[in-house]
KEMI-673299 format. One line per field, with one value per residue (C-alpha): x, y, z; residue number from 0; residue in three letters. Coordinates in steps of 0.001 Angstrom, whole numbers. Each point is the difference from the previous one (the first is absolute). Layout:
BEGIN
u = [X  ...] .
v = [Y  ...] .
w = [Z  ...] .
seq = [NUM  ...] .
type = [Ala  ...] .
This chain:
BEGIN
u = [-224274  -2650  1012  -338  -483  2807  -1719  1787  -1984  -3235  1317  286  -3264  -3277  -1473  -2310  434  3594  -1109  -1231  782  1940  171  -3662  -665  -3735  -1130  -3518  -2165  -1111  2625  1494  -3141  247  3438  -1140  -2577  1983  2862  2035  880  4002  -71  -918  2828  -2171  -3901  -2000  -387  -3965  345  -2357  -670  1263  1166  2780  1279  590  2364  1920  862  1439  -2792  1549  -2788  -3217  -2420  1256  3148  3124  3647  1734  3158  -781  -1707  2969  1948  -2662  1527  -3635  -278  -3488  -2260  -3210  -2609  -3500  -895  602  283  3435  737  3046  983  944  1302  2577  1076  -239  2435  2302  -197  -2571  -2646  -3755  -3159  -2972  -3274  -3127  -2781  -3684  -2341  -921  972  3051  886  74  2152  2684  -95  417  2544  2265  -922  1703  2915  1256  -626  -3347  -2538  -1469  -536  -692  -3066  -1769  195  -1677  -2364  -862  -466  -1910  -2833  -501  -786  -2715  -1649  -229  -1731  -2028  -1459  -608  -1992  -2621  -61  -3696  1701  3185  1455  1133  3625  2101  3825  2002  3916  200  -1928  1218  -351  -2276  1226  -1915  1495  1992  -518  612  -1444  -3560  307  -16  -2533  -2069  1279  -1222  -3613  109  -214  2674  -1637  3081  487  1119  2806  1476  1172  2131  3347  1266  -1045  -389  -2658  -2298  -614  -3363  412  -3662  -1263  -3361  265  498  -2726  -2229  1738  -1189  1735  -1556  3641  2868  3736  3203  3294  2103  3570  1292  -1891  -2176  -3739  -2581  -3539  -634  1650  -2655  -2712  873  -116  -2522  -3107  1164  -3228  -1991  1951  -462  3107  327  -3936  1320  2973  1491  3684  2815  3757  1700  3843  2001  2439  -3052  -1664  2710  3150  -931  1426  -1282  -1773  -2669  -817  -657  -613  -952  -2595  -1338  -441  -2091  -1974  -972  -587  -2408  -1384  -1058  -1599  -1832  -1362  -1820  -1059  -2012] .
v = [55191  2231  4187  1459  3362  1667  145  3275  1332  -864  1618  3425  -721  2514  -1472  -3433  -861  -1023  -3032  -3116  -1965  2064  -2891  -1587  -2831  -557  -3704  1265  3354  1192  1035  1594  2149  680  1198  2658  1385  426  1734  -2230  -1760  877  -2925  -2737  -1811  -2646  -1191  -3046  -440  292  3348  2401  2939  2261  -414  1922  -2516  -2275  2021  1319  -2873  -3596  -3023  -2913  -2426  -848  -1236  -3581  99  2918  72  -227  776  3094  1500  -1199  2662  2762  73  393  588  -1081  -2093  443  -2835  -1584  -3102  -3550  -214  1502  -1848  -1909  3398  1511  -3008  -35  3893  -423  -2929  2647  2692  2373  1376  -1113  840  -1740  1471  -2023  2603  -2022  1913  4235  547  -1347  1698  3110  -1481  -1153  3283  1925  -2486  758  3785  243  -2995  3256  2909  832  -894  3734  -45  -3615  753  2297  -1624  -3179  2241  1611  -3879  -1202  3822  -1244  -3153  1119  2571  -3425  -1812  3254  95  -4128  155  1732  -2298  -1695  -3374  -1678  -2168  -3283  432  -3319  1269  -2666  -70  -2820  -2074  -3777  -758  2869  1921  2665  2954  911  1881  3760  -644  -1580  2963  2680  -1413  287  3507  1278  -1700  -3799  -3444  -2335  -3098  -2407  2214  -2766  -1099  3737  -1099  -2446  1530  -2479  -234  -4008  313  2436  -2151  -916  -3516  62  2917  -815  1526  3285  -186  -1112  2911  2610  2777  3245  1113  -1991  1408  -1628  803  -3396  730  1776  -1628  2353  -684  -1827  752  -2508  -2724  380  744  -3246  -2316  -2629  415  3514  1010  1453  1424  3912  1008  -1909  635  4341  -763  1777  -1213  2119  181  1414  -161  -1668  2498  2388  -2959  -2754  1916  751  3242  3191  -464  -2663  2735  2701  -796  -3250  720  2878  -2192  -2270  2474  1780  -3431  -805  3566  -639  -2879  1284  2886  -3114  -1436  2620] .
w = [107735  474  -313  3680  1307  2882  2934  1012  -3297  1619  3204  -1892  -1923  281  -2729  840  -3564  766  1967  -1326  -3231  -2524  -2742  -282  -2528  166  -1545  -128  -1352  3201  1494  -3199  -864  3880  349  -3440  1919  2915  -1948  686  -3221  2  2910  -2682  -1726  -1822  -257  -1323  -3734  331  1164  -2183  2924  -236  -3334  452  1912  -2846  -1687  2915  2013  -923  327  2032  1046  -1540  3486  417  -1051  -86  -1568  3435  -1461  -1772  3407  2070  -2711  1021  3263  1697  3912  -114  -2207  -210  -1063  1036  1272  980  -4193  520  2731  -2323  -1591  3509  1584  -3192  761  4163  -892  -1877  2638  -1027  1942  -995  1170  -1364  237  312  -361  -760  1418  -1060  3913  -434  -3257  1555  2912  -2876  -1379  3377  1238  -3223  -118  3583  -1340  -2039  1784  -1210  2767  -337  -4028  272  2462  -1912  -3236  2036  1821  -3720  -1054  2878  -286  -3707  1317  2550  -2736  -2163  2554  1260  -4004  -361  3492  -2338  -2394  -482  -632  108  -2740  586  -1026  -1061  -200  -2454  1213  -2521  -2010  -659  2805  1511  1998  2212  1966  2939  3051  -1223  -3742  1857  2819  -2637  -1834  2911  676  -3803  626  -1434  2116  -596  -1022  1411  3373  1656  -2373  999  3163  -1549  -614  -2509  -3963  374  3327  -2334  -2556  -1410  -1518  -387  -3046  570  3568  -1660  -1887  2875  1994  -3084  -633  -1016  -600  -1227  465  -1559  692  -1113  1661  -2740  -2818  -2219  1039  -2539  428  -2730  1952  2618  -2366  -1759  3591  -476  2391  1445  -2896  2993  2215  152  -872  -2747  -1171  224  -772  3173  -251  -251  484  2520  -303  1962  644  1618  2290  413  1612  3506  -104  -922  -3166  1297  2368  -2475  -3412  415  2767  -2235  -2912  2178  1222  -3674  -1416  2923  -526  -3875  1567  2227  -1839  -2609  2824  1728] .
seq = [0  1  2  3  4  5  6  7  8  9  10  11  12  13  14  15  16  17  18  19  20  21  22  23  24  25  26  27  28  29  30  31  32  33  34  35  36  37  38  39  40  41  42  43  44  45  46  47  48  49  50  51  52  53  54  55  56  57  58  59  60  61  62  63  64  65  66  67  68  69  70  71  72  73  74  75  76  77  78  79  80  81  82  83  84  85  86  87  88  89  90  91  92  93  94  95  96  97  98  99  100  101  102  103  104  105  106  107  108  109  110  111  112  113  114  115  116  117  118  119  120  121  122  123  124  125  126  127  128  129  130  131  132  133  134  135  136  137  138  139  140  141  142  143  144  145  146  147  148  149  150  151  152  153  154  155  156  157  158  159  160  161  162  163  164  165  166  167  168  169  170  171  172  173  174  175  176  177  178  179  180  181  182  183  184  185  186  187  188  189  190  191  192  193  194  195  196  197  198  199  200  201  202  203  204  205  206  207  208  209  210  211  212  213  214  215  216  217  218  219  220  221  222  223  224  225  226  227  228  229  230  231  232  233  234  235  236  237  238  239  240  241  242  243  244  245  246  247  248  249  250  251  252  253  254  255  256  257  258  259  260  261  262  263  264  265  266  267  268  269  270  271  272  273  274  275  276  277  278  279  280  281] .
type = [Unk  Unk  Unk  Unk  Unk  Unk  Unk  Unk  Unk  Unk  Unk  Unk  Unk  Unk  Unk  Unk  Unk  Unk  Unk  Unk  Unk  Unk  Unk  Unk  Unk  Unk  Unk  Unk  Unk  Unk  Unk  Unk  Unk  Unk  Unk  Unk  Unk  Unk  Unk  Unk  Unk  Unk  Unk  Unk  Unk  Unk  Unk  Unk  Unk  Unk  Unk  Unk  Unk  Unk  Unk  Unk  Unk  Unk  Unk  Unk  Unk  Unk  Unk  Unk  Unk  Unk  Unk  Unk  Unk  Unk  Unk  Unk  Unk  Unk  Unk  Unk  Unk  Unk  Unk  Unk  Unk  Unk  Unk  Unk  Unk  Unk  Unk  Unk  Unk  Unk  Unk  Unk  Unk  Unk  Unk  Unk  Unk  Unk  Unk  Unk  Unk  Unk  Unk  Unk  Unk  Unk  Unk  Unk  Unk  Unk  Unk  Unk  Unk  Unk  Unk  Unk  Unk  Unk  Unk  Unk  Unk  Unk  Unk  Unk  Unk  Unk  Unk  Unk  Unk  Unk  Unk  Unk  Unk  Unk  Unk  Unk  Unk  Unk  Unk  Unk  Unk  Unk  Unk  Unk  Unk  Unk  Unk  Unk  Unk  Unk  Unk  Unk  Unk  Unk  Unk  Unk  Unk  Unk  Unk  Unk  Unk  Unk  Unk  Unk  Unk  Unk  Unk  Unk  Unk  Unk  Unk  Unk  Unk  Unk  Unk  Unk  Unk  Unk  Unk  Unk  Unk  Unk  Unk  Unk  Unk  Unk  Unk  Unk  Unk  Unk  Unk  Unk  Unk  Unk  Unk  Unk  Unk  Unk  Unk  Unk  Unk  Unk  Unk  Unk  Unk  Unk  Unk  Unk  Unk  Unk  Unk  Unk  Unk  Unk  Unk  Unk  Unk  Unk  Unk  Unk  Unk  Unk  Unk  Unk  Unk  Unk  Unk  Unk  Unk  Unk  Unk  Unk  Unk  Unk  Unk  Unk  Unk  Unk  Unk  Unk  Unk  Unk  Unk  Unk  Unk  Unk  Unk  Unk  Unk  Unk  Unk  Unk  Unk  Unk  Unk  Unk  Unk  Unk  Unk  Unk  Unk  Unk  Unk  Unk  Unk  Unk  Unk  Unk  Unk  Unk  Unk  Unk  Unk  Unk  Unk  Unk  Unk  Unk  Unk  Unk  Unk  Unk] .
């Protein structure tokens, strides 16, 4: 059984903070490094292994899931009133805990817009719709200066965004969205509208190198990035990228949780990566 709250306390409560999930086990990043910036941290009982933001978070709460599987039995000991996760990848994770009585609610966030409708969404789920709104209306006037300063730009690189690479694997909705936001042209934009890993697959390399990126951007699901894997693709000789040598690395952790991070850092590594471009391609 899942710890409740008296509702005669919440009758005699002035503080919002007393409503909503008190025990939070989050099975993904976002909502972890979410729930930190909020202030709100004391409400999480455990957190994915891949957590690395904040980092703190690592050594102050227990890891119970890694992203397609959890220990079930450890989180039923948690005692959570809410669990927190993303996706229909979960989908057998929260049908286990449902099964056992504990609240869920799965997030399915794909697009930047609705990003900032998970965060707001779990900003007012513990009493933080106020704080919560700023921080995303910080987020989303960063964005627009971004966009403001590539609008200048001369020339926009063709960008080619590598989820993974055997097979390839090209991005999703918010990674090919900022792009566009810090100045580059995803070269696969229609493989963004496809919410699933398997529908943006590019069986084909040689499209990519027909598509030619100026710009090539890895970021293999948790696997370090190797330039000199692509460099060392037979027949990608010519493409510009490759020819500059314009690929780079951009963690996982900053562009692949649709949470916070891909709207900050990883947007404003984008952005000074398509800047240095830009400025030796006058």
């Amino acid at each position: 059984m899942t710890q409740s709250v008296d509702w005669r306390a919440l009758a005699s409560a002035t503080d919002t903070a007393a409503y909503g999930p008190q025990r939070i086990v989050c099975l993904t990043e976002e909502p972890t490094e979410w729930l930190y910036l909020l202030g709100e941290e004391r409400r999480i009982v455990g957190i994915s292994g891949y957590t690395v933001r904040p980092p703190r978070a690592r050594e102050e709460k227990p890891k119970v899931s890694a992203f397609l599987n959890a220990k079930i039995d450890k989180i039923v000991d948690l005692q959570p009133d809410c669990v927190i996760g993303f996706s229909d990848l979960q989908a057998d994770i929260a049908s286990q805990l449902i099964k056992k009585g504990i609240a869920v609610t799965i997030f399915n966030q794909r697009s930047v817009a609705e990003i900032f409708s998970m965060l707001y969404q779990l900003a007012a789920m513990v009493g933080q719709e106020a704080k919560g709104l700023a921080l995303i209306q910080g987020m989303q006037q960063r964005l627009l200066e971004i966009e403001k300063a590539a609008a200048t730009l001369k020339r926009r690189p063709r960008v080619f965004f590598e989820e993974w690479y055997d097979p390839h694997i090209s991005a999703i909705a918010w990674v090919s969205e900022l792009m566009g936001i810090a100045g580059g042209d995803d070269c696969f934009p229609e493989l963004a509208l496809q919410p699933m890993g398997k529908d943006r697959i590019i069986a084909d390399g040689s499209e990519i190198v027909r598509r030619n990126p100026d710009i090539i951007l890895g970021s293999w699901c948790g696997r370090k990035f190797r330039p000199d894997h692509v460099l060392a693709r037979a027949g990608w000789e010519e493409v510009n990228a490759v020819k500059h040598k314009q690929l780079f690395e951009i963690k996982s952790a900053e562009i692949l949780q649709p949470g916070p991070a891909a709207l900050t850092e990883g947007v404003e590594q984008i952005h000074r990566l398509i800047l240095q471009w830009a400025a030796s391609h006058g």
